[in-house]
C-alpha positions in Angstrom: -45.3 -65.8 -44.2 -47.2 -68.6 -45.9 -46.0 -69.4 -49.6 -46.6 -72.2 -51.6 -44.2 -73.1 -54.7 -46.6 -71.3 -56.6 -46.7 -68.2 -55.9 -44.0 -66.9 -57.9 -43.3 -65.2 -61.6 -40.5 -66.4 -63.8 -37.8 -64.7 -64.0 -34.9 -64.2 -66.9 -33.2 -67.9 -66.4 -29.5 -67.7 -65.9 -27.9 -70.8 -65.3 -29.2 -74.3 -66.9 -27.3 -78.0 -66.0 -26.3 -77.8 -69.8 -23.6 -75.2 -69.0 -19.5 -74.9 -69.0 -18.4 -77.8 -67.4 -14.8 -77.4 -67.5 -12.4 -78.8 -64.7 -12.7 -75.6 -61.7 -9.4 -73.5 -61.6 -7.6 -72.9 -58.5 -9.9 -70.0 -57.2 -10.3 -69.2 -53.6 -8.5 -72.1 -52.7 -10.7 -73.4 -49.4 -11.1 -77.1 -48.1 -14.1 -78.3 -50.7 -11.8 -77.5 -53.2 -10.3 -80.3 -52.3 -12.7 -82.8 -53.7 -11.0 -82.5 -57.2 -8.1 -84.5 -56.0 -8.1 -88.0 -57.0 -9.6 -89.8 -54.2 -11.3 -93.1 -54.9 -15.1 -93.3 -54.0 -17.8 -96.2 -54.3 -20.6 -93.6 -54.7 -21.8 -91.3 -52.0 -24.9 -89.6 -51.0 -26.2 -87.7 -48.5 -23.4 -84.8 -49.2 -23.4 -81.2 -47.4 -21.3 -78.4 -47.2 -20.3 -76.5 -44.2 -17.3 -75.3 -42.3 -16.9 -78.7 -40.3 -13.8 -78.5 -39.0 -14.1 -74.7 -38.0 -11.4 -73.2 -39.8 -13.3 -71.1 -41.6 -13.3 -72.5 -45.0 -16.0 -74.8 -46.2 -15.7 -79.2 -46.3 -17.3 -81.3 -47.9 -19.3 -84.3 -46.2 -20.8 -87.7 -48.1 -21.6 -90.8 -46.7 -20.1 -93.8 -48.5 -23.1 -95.9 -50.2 -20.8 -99.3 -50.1 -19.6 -99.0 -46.4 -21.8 -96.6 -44.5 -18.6 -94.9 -43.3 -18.6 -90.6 -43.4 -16.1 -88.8 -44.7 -15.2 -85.8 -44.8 -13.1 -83.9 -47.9 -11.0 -81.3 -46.1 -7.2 -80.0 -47.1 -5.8 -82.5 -49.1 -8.0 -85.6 -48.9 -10.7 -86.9 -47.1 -10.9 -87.9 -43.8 -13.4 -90.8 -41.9 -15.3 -89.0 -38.9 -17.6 -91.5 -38.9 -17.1 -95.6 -38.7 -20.1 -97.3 -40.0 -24.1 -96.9 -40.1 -24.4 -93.8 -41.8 -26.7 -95.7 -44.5 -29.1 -95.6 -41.7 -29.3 -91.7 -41.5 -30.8 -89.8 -43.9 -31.4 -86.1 -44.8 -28.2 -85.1 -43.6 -28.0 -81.0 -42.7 -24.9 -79.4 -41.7 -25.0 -76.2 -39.3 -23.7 -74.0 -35.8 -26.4 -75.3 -33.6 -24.3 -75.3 -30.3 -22.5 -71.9 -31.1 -18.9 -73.6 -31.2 -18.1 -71.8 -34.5 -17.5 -75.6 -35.8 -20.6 -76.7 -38.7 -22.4 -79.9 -36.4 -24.7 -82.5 -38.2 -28.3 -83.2 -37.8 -30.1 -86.2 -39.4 -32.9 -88.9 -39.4 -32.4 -92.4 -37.8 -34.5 -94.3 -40.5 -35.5 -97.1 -38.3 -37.0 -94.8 -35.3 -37.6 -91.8 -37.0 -35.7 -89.7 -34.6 -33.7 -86.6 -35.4 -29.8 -86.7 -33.7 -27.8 -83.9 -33.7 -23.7 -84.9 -34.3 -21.8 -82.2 -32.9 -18.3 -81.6 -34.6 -15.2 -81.4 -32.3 -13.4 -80.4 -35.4 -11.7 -83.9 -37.6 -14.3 -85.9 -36.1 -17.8 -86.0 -34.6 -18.6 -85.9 -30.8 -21.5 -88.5 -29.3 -25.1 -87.9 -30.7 -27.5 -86.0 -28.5 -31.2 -86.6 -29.4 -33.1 -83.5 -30.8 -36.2 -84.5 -32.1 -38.3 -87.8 -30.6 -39.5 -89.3 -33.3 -41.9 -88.7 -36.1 -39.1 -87.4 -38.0 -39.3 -89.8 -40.9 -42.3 -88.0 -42.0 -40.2 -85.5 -43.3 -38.1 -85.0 -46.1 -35.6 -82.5 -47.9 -33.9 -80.9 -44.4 -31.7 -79.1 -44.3 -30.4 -75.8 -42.3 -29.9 -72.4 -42.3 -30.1 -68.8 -40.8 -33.9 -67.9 -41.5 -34.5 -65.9 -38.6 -31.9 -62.9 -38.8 -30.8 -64.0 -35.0 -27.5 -65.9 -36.3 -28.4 -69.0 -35.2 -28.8 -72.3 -37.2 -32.3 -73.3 -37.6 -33.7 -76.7 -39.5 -36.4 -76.4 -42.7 -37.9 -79.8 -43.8 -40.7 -80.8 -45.9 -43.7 -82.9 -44.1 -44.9 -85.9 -46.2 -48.3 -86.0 -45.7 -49.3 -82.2 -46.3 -46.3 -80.7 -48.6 -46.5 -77.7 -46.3 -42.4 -76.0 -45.2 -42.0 -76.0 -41.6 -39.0 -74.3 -39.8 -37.3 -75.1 -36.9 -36.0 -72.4 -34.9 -32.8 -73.1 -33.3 -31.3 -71.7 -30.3 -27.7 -71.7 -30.7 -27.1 -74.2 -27.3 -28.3 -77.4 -29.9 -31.9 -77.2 -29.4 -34.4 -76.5 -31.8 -38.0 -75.8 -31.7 -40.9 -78.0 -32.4 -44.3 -79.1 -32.0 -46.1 -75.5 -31.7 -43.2 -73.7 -31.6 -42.2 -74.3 -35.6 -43.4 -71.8 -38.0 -44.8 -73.2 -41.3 -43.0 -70.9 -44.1 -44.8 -72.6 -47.5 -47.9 -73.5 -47.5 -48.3 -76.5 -49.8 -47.0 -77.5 -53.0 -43.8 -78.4 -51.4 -44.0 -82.7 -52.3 -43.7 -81.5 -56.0 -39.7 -80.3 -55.3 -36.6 -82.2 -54.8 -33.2 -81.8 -53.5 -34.1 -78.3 -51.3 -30.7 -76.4 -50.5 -30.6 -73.3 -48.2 -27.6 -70.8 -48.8 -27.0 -67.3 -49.2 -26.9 -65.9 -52.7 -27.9 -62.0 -51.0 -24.9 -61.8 -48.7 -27.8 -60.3 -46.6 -27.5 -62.8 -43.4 -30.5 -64.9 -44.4 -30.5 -67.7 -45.7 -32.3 -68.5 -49.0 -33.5 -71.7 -50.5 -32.8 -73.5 -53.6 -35.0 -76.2 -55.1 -36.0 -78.4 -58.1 -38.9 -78.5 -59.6 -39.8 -82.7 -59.8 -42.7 -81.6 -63.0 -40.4 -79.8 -65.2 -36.7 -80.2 -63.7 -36.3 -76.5 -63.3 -34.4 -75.0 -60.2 -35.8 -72.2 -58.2 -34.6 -69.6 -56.0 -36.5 -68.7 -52.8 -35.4 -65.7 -51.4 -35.3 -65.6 -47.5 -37.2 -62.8 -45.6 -36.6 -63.1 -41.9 -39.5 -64.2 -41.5 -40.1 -66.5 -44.5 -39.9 -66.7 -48.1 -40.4 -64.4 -51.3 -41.6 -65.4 -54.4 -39.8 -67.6 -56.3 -37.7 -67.1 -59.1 -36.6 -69.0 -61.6 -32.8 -69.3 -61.9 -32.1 -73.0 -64.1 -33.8 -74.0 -67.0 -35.0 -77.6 -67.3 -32.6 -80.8 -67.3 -32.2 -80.0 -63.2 -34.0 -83.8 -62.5 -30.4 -85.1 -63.9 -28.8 -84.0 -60.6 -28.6 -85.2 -57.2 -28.0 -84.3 -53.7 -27.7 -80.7 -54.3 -26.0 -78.7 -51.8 -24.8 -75.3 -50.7 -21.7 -73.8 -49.4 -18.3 -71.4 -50.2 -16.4 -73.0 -52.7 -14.6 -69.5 -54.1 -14.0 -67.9 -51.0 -16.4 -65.5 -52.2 -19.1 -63.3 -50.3 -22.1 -65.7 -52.4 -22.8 -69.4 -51.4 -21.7 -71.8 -54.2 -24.2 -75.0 -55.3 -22.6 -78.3 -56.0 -24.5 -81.3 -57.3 -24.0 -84.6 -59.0 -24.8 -85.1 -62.2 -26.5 -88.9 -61.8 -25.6 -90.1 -65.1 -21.9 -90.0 -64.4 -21.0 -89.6 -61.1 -19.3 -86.0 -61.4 -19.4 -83.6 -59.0 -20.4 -80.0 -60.3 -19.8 -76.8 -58.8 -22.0 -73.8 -59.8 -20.3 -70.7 -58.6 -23.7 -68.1 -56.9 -23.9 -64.5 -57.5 -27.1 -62.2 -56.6 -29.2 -63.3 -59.1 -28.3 -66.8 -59.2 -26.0 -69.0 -60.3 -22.9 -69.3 -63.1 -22.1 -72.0 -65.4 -21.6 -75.1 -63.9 -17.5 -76.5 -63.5 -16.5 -79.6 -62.6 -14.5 -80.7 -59.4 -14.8 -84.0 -58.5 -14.2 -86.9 -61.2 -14.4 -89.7 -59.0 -17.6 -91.8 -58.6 -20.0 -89.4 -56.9 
């Protein structure tokens, strides 16, 4: 299925970045909750979500802008799993592509435009294995998911020059498809979004995607098919172009996928807890600079 950013009809907005933002309460209680303790930061980017160290509660991963060093927030502080020239990755995804039950990286080498996949041997990442030759750094926005219904990770990414969705298909032994084999699931339109997020707000086993709107800074909800997208729906009203590097992930400990984001003007970390429809006010968790 082929749909642009386009083809959708509002719906009743229920979330907006104006919300609560309260400090989060002790709910659920897994790793990423971690994040409100005071840790000192120098600004980070390129942050996902997942279940990294694979015991089945979700971390939080950010590269460090200052050193290029990648941590990971898990338990009761952060942790380095990765020493240096992380500034040189971008588009960082997070995702089971070897079948491990352990959340592995993928990402884009800047300088040769070649997608690496990092696999996770649990406080640390094994050696990178090569996934994609090149041409890579005509994409934007990956990130990964489970869009096929065969509960394996696959990658989604934006491609520069057309604004069309491609995904990925992976095949759970840290391959993924490409060239002919990817299946283009929007058709267009995509260059207008930023920050896209996959996650599941159905608790249906497909993933769905999240995404703001560049032209008007609202948020949108995608809602994964199997096979591709449904229309969109419109789930944050306006004032979403004030966050960065959006990302999804179980913050609760809840059957919905949570959305965390940092507010650029300040630094702070926001979590916005998901439900069926969408999302809940936003709370704070992290107070450091984000």
């Amino acid at each position: 299925m082929a749909l642009g950013v386009y083809a959708a009809t509002p719906a009743t907005v229920v979330s907006g970045v104006a919300a609560e933002a309260a400090t989060v309460s002790n709910i659920g209680n897994p790793d990423a909750m971690a994040v409100a303790a005071s840790v000192a930061t120098t600004g980070m980017a390129e942050v996902v979500v997942d279940d990294i160290d694979g015991d089945r509660t979700d971390d939080v991963v950010a590269v460090e802008r200052s050193t290029g060093k990648l941590w990971m927030y898990a338990g009761t502080g952060r942790v380095e799993i990765g020493t240096g020239g992380w500034n040189g990755i971008h588009d960082l995804a997070a995702g089971d592509f070897n079948g491990d039950t352990k959340a592995d990286l993928v990402g884009v080498e800047q300088a040769t435009g070649k997608l690496w996949l990092y696999p996770s041997v649990g406080k640390g990442m094994a050696s990178r294995v090569e996934i994609g030759t090149g041409g890579w750094n005509g994409m934007h926005d990956l990130v990964s998911g489970e869009f096929t219904g065969d509960g394996k990770a696959d990658v989604v990414g934006v491609e520069d020059s057309t604004g069309k969705l491609w995904l990925y298909p992976g095949n759970g032994a840290g391959v993924i498809g490409g060239g002919s084999t990817r299946v283009e699931i929007g058709s267009g339109g995509w260059n207008t979004m930023h920050d896209v997020v996959a996650l599941d707000l159905g608790v249906d086993g497909k993933s769905d995607l999240i995404a703001a709107e560049t032209s008007t800074g609202k948020l949108w909800l995608y809602k994964g098919t199997g096979t591709g997208l449904a229309s969109r729906v419109e789930i944050g009203s306006g004032a979403w172009n004030s966050m960065r590097d959006l990302a999804g992930g179980d913050f609760f400990g809840t059957e919905e996928d949570d959305l965390v984001g940092v507010e650029a003007a300040t630094g702070r970390l926001y979590v916005y807890a998901g439900k069926a429809t969408g999302l809940e006010p936003r709370k704070q968790i992290g107070t450091a600079d984000w």
